[in-house]
C-alpha positions as CSV (number, residue, x, y, z in Angstrom):
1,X,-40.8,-61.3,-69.7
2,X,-37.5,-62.1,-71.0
3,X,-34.5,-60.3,-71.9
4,X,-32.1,-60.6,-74.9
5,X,-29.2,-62.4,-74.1
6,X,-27.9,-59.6,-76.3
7,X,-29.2,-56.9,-73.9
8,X,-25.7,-56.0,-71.6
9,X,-27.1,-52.9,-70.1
10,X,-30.4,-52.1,-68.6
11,X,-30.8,-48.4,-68.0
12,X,-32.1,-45.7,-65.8
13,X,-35.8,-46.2,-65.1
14,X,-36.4,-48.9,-67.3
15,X,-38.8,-50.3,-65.7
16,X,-40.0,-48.3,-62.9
17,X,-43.2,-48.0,-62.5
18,X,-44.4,-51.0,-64.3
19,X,-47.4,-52.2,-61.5
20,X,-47.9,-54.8,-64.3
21,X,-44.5,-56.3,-64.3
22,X,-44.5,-59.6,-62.6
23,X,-41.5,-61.2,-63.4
24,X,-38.2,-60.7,-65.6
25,X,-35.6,-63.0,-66.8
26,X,-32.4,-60.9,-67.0
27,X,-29.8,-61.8,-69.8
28,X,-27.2,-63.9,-68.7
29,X,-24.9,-61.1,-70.7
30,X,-26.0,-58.4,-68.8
31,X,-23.4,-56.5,-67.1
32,X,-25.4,-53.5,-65.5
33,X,-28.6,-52.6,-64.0
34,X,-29.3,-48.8,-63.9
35,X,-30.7,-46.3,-60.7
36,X,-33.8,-46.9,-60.0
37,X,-34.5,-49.2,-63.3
38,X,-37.2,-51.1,-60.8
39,X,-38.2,-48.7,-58.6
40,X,-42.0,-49.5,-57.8
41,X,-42.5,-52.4,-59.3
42,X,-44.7,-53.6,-57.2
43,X,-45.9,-56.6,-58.6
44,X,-42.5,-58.0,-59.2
45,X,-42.3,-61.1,-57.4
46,X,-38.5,-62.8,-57.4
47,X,-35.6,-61.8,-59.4
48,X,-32.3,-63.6,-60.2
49,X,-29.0,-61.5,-60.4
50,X,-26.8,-62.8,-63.4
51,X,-23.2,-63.2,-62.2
52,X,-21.7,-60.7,-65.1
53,X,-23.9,-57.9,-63.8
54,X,-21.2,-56.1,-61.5
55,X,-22.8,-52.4,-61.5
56,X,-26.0,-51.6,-59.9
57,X,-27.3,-48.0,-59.6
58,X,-29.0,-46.6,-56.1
59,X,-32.6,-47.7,-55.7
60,X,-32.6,-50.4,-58.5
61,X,-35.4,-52.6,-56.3
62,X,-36.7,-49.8,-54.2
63,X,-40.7,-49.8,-53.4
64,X,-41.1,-53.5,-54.8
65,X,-43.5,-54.4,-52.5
66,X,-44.4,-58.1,-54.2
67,X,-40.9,-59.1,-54.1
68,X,-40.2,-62.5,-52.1
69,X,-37.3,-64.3,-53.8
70,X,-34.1,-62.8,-54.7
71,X,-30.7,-64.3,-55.9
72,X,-27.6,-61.8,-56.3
73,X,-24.8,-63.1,-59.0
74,X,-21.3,-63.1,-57.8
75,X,-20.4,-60.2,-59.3
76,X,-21.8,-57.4,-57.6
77,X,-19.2,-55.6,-55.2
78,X,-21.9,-53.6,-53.1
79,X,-25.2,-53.4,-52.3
80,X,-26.5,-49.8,-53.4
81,X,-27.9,-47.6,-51.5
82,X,-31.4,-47.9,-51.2
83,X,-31.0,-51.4,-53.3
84,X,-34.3,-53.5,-51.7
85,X,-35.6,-50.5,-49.0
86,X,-39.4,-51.0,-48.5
87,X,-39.5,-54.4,-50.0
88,X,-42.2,-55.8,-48.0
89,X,-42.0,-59.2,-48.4
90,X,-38.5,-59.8,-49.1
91,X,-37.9,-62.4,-46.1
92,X,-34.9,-64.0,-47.0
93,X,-31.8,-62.7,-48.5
94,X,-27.6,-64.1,-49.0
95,X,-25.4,-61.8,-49.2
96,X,-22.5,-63.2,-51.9
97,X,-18.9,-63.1,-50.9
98,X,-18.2,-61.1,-53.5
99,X,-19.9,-57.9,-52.0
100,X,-18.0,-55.6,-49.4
101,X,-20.7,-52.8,-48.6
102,X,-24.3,-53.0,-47.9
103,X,-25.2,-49.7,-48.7
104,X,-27.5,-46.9,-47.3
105,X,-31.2,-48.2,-46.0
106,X,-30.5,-50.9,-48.7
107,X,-32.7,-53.2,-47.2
108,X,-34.8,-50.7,-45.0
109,X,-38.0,-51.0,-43.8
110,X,-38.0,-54.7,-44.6
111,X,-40.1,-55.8,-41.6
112,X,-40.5,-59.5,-43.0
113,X,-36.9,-59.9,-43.7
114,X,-35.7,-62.6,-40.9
115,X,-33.1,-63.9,-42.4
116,X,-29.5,-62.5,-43.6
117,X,-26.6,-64.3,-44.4
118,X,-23.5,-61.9,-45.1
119,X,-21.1,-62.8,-47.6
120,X,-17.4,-63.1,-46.1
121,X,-16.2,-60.2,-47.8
122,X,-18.1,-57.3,-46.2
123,X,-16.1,-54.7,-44.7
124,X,-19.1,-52.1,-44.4
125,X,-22.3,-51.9,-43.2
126,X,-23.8,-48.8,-44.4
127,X,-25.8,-46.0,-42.6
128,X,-29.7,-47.5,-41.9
129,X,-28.7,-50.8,-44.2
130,X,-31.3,-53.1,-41.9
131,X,-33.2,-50.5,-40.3
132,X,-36.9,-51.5,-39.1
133,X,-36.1,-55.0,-40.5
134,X,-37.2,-57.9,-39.1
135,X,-33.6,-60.3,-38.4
136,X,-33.8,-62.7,-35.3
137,X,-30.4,-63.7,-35.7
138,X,-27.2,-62.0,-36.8
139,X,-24.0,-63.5,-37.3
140,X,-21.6,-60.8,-39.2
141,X,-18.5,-62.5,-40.9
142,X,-15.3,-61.6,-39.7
143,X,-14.5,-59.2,-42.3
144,X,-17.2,-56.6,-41.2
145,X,-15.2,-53.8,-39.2
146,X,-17.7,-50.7,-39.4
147,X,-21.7,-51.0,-38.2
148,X,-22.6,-47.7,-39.6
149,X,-25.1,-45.1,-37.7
150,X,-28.4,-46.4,-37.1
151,X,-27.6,-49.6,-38.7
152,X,-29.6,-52.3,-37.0
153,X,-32.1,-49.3,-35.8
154,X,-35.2,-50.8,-34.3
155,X,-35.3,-54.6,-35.2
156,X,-37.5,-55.7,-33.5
157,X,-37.2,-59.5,-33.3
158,X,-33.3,-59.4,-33.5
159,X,-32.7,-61.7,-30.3
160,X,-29.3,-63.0,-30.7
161,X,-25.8,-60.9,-32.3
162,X,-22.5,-62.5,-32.6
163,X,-20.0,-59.5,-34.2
164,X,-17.1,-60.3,-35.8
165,X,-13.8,-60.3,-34.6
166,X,-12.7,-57.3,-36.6
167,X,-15.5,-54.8,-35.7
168,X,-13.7,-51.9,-34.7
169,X,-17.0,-49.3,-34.8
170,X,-20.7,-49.5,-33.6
171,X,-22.2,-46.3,-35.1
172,X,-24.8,-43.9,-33.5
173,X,-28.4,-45.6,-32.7
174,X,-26.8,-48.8,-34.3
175,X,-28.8,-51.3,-32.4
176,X,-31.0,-48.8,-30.6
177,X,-34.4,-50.3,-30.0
178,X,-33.9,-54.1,-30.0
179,X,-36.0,-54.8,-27.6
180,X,-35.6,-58.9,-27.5
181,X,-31.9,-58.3,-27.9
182,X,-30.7,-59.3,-24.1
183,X,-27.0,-60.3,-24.4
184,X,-24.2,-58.2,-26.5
185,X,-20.4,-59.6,-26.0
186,X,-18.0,-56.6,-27.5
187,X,-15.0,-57.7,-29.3
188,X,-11.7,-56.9,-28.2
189,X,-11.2,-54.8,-31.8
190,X,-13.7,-52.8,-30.9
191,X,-12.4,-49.2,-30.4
192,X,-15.6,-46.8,-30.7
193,X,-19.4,-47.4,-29.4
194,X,-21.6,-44.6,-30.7
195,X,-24.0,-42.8,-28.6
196,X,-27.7,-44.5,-28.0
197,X,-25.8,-47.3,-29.9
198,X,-27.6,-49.9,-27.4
199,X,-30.4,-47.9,-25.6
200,X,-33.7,-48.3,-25.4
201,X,-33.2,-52.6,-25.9
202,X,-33.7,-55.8,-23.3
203,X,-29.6,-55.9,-22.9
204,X,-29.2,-57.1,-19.9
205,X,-25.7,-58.7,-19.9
206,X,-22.5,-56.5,-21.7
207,X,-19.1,-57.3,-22.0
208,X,-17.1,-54.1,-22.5
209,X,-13.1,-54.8,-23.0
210,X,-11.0,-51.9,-21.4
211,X,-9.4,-51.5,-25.2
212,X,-12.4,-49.1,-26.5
213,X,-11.6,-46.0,-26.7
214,X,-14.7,-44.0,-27.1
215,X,-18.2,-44.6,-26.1
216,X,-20.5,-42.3,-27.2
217,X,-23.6,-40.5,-24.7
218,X,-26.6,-42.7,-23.4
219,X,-24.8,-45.6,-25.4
220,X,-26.6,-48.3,-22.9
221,X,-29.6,-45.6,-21.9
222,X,-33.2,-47.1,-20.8
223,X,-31.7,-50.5,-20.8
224,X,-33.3,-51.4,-17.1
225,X,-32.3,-54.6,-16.4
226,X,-28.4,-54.2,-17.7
227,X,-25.0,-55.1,-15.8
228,X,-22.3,-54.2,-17.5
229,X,-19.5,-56.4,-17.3
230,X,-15.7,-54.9,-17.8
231,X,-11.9,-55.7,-17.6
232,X,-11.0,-52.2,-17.5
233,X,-10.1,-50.2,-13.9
234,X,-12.3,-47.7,-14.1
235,X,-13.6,-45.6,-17.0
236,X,-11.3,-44.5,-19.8
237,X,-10.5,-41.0,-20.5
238,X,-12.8,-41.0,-24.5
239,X,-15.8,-42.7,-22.5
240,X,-17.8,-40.2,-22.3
241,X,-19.6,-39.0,-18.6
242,X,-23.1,-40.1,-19.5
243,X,-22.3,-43.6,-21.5
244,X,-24.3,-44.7,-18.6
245,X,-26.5,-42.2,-17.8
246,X,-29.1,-44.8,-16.8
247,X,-26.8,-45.7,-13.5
248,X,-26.9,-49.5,-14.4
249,X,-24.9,-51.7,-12.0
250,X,-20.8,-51.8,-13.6
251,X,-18.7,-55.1,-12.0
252,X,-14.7,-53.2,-13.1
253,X,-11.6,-55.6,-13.2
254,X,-12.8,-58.8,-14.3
255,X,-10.6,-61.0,-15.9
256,X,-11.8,-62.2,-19.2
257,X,-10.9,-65.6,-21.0
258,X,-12.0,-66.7,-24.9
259,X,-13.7,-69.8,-26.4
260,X,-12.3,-69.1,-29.8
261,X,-13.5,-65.2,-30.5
262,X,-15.9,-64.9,-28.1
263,X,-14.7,-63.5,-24.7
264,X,-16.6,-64.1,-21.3
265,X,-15.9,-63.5,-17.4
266,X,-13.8,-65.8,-15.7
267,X,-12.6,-64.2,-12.4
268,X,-13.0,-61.8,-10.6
269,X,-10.5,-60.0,-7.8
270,X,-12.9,-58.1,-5.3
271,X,-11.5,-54.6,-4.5
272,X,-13.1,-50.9,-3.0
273,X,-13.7,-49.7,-6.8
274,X,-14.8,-53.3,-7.6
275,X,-19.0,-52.6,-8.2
276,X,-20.5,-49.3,-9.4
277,X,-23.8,-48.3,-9.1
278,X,-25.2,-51.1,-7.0
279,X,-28.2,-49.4,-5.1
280,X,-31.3,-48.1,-6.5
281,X,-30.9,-44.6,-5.8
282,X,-34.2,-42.3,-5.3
283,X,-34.2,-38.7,-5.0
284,X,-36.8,-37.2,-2.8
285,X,-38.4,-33.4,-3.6
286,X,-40.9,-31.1,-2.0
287,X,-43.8,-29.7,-4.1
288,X,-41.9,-27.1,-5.6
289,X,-39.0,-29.8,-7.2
290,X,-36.5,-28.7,-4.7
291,X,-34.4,-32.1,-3.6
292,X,-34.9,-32.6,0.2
293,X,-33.4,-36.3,0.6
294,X,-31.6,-39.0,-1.0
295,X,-32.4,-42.5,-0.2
296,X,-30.8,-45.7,-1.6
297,X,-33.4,-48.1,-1.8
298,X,-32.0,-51.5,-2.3
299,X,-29.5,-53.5,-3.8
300,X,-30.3,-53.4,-8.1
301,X,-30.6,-56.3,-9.5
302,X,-27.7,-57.0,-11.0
303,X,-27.5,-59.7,-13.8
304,X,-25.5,-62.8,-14.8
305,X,-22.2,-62.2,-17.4
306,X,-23.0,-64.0,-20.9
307,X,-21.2,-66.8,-22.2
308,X,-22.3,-67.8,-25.6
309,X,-23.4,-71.8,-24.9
310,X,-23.3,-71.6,-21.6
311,X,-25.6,-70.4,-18.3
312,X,-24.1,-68.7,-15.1
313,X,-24.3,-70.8,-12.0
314,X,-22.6,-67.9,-10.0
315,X,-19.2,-67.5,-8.1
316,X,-16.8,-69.9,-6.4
317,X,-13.6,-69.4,-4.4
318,X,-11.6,-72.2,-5.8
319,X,-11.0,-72.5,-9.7
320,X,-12.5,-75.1,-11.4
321,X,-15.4,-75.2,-8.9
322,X,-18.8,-76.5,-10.1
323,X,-20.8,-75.0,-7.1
324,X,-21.2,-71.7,-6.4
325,X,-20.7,-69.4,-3.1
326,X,-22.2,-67.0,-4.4
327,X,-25.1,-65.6,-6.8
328,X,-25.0,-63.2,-9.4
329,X,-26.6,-60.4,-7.1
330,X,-25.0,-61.8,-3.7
331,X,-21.4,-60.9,-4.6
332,X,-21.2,-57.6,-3.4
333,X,-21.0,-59.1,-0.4
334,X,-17.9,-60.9,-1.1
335,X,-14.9,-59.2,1.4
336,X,-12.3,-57.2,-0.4
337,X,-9.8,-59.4,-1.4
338,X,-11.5,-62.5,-2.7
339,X,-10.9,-64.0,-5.8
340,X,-13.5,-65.3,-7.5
341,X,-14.3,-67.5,-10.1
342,X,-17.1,-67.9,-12.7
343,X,-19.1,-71.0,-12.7
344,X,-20.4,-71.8,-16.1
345,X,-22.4,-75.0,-17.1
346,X,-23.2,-75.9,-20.5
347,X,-26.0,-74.9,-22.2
348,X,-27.5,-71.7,-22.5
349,X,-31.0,-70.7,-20.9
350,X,-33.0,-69.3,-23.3
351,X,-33.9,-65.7,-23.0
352,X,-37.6,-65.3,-21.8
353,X,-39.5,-63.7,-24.8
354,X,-39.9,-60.2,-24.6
355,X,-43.2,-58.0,-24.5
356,X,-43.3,-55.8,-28.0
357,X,-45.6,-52.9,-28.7
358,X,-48.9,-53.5,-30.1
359,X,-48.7,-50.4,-31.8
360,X,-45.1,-48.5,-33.1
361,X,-43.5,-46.3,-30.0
362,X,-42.9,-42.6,-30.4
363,X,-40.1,-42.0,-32.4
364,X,-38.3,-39.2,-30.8
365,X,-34.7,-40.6,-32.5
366,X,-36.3,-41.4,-36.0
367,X,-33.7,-41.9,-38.6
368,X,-33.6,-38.8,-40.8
369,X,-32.7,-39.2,-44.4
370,X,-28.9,-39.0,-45.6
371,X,-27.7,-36.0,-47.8
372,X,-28.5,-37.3,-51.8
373,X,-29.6,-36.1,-54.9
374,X,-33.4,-35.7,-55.5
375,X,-33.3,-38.6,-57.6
376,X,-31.8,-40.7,-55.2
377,X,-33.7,-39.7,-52.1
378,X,-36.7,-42.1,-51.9
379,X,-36.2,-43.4,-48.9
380,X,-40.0,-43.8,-48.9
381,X,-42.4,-45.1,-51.3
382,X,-43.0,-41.5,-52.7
383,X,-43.5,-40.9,-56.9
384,X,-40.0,-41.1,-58.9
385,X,-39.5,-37.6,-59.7
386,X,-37.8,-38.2,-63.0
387,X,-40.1,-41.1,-63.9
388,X,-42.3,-39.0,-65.9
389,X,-40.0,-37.4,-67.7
390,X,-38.2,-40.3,-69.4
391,X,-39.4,-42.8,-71.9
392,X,-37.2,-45.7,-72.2
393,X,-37.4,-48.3,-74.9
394,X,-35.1,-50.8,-74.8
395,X,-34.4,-53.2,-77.7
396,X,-34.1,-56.5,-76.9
397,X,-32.2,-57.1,-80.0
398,X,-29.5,-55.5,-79.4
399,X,-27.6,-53.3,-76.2
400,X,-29.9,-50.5,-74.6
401,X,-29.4,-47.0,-75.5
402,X,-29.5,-44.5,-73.3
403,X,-32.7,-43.5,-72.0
404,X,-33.6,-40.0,-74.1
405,X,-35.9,-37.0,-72.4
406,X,-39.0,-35.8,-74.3
């Protein structure tokens, strides 16, 4: 099908519904797209964005599970909310610079969408925006200073994040779930970590500056093979008392250094308060629960500091050193005192691949829909409830009229 190049507006429900609709050319005049105008199109199979269209209503795409190819004009500020959620097999999408939010579960539930590029102009990434997608690799533009709540929720695949420079928030459950995700360096601009923002993932390397503020509860929970990595002293006073409330091995007063934005670990002064929660701790109970013993088990394993491009050889005395006196797991043993100092060689080990569930886990943090009007709440593939009450015709001859109840 194609449009009038005299057609500007397309309007609510246009379209939705149309199971026969397999592909649209869009006027090169048009300047809006209304809610929901393609919701359920499910044979739809690519569709190009004009540059003049700069409105979009909420759930223009939603439920299109045929669509593979899209291209987004330049004129578009935002993604809407619920723009692209349950498109199937959407798998690759570019975000233009124009845009500065990715709205609400806008591309949710988008297990075959692996690749993202995000337009230099996003500020905002919206509550659920990615959730249950399937992104291996994320690289957010420096613009991007808020990762809303449950964000990143449960991808997957996603096995390598760089964050901008200007995040200042990771939301609630924002990458919980990632279970190939195995290294996470924190900008300095960060200032709040939401709770669960990190748990149950393969992290097992963090770099936490001292300058956050808050972290939220279980931020870093059922992340079993995690060290976490820190310039700060000792905890800050808005960290709350269960950020790690799985116990993982903390490494405090490390001295970090920066290849461009990216910080990593490059010494180390040994002191008392230097290493935090380095023995496996297990708590032994009679038959009736009641704790009779604690016994500390063994050294954890702690794990290596990231450095983007490079791999950890382990710890020297002398700066500049390329062998090391020490391993990752050896330096507690290193006398109070001791500087040390990071040996890094170039080129990065890759990550072993992780195991992933045959079958989906238990949700017992499942993302619960946001507060919206009925019309806007289809966060799953459920009937439009105002399709059936509104016959659209457009003319193609002239600009839409508004779409009139019968």
């Amino acid at each position: 099908m194609t449009l009038s190049n005299d057609l500007l507006a397309i309007p609510d429900y246009a379209f939705s519904h149309c199971s026969s609709l397999f592909r649209i050319n869009l006027s090169t005049r048009l300047q809006s797209i209304g809610k929901s105008a393609f919701y359920l199109c499910d044979s739809l199979n690519s569709i190009v964005i004009p540059d003049n269209v700069t409105e979009i209503g909420i759930n223009a795409f939603n439920s299109c599970t045929g669509l593979m190819k899209v291209e987004l004009g330049s004129g578009i500020t935002e993604i809407p909310d619920y723009m692209f959620f349950g498109c199937t097999y959407l798998n690759n999408v570019v975000i233009p610079d124009s845009v500065t939010r990715i709205g609400v579960k806008a591309f949710g539930q988008n297990g075959t969408l692996n690749n993202v590029t995000i337009g230099n102009s996003v500020t905002d990434i919206d509550y659920a925006a990615f959730y249950k997608s399937g992104i291996r690799n994320l690289v957010l533009p420096d613009s991007v200073t808020n990762i809303g709540n449950h964000a990143f929720y449960k991808n997957l695949l996603l096995t390598d994040v760089q964050l901008s420079s200007g995040v200042e928030n990771i939301g609630d459950y924002a990458f919980y779930g990632s279970l190939s995700l195995q290294k996470i360096s924190l900008p300095a601009a960060v200032k709040s970590v939401g709770q669960y923002a990190f748990a149950n993932s393969s992290v097992n390397s963090v770099l936490l500056p001292s300058d956050i503020e808050n972290i939220g509860a279980n931020a870093f929970y059922s992340t079993p093979g995690l060290t976490v990595y820190t310039d700060a002293e000792s905890d800050a006073e808005g960290w709350n008392a269960m950020w790690n409330s799985s116990g993982r091995p903390v490494v405090y007063g490390c001295e970090f250094a920066y290849d461009g934005e990216l910080s990593y670990v490059s010494s180390l002064t040994v002191t008392e308060n230097t290493f935090k929660n380095i023995h496996v701790v297990q708590i032994i109970t009679d038959d009736e629960g009641n704790q009779t013993d604690t016994v500390y088990d063994a050294v954890a394993n702690i794990t290596a500091p990231y450095r983007q491009g490079y791999t950890f050889v382990g710890w020297a005395t002398s700066a500049g050193a390329t062998q090391a006196e020490y391993t990752a797991g050896s330096v507690i043993n290193a006398p109070v005192g001791t500087t040390l100092y990071a040996v890094w060689q170039e080129g990065e080990t890759q990550p072993e691949e992780p195991v992933l569930p045959d079958e989906p886990q238990p949700d017992d943090t499942e993302v619960p829909d946001v507060s919206v009007s009925p019309d806007e709440n289809l966060g799953e593939a459920t009937a439009d409830p105002a399709a059936d009450e509104l016959v659209v015709i457009i003319d193609v001859m002239r600009p839409a009229a508004a779409p009139e109840k019968r």
